[in-house]
C-alpha positions in Angstrom: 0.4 -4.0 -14.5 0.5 -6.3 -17.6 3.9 -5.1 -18.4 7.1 -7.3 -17.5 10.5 -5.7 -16.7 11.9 -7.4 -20.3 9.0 -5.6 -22.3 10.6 -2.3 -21.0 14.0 -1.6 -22.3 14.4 1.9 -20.8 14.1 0.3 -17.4 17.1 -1.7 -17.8 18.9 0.8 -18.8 19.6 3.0 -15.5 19.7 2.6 -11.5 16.8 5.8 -11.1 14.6 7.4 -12.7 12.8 10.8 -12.5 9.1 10.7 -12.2 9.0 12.0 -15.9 10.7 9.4 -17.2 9.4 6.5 -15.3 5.7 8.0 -16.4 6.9 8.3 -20.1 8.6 4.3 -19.9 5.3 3.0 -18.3 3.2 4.8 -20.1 1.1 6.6 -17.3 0.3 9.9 -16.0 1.7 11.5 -13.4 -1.7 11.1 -11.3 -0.9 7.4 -11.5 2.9 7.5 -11.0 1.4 9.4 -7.5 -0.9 7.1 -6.5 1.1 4.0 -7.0 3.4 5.3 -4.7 0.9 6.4 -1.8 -0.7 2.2 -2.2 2.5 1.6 -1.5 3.6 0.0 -5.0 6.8 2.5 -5.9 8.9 4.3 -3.5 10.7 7.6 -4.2 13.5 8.5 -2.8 15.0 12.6 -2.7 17.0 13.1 -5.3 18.9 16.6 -5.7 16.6 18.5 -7.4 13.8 15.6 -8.0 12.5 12.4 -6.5 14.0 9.7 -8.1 12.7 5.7 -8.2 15.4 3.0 -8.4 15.4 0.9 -10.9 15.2 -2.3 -8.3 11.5 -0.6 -6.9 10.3 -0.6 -10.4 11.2 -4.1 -10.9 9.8 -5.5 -8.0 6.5 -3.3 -9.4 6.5 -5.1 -12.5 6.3 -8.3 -10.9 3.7 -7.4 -9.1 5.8 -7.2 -5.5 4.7 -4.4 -3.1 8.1 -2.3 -2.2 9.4 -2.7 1.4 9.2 0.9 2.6 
């Protein structure tokens, strides 16, 4: 991923995200969004009603960090 955290304001902006939203600010499908998290690149975590990535795992992403599972 070529994009840095700073390039992406609407991920400094909250502590979670939904899946749509992180797929609409990173500008990837939902395939992708999917896959990245079964390499081990984003985690999810249950939401209520959705899974929801923290802002931190999508940080760490960005930089190019594998997230701890």
């Amino acid at each position: 991923m070529n994009q840095s955290p700073e390039a992406l304001p609407a991920v400094q902006s909250k502590l979670a995200y939904t899946a749509a939203e992180l797929c609409a600010a990173l500008s990837i499908s939902s395939v992708t969004l999917w896959r990245l998290e079964k390499r081990g690149l984003l985690k999810a975590v249950p939401g209520i009603r959705h899974k929801l990535y923290s802002a931190d795992s999508v940080r760490q992403f960005l930089k190019g960090k594998r997230v701890a599972a």
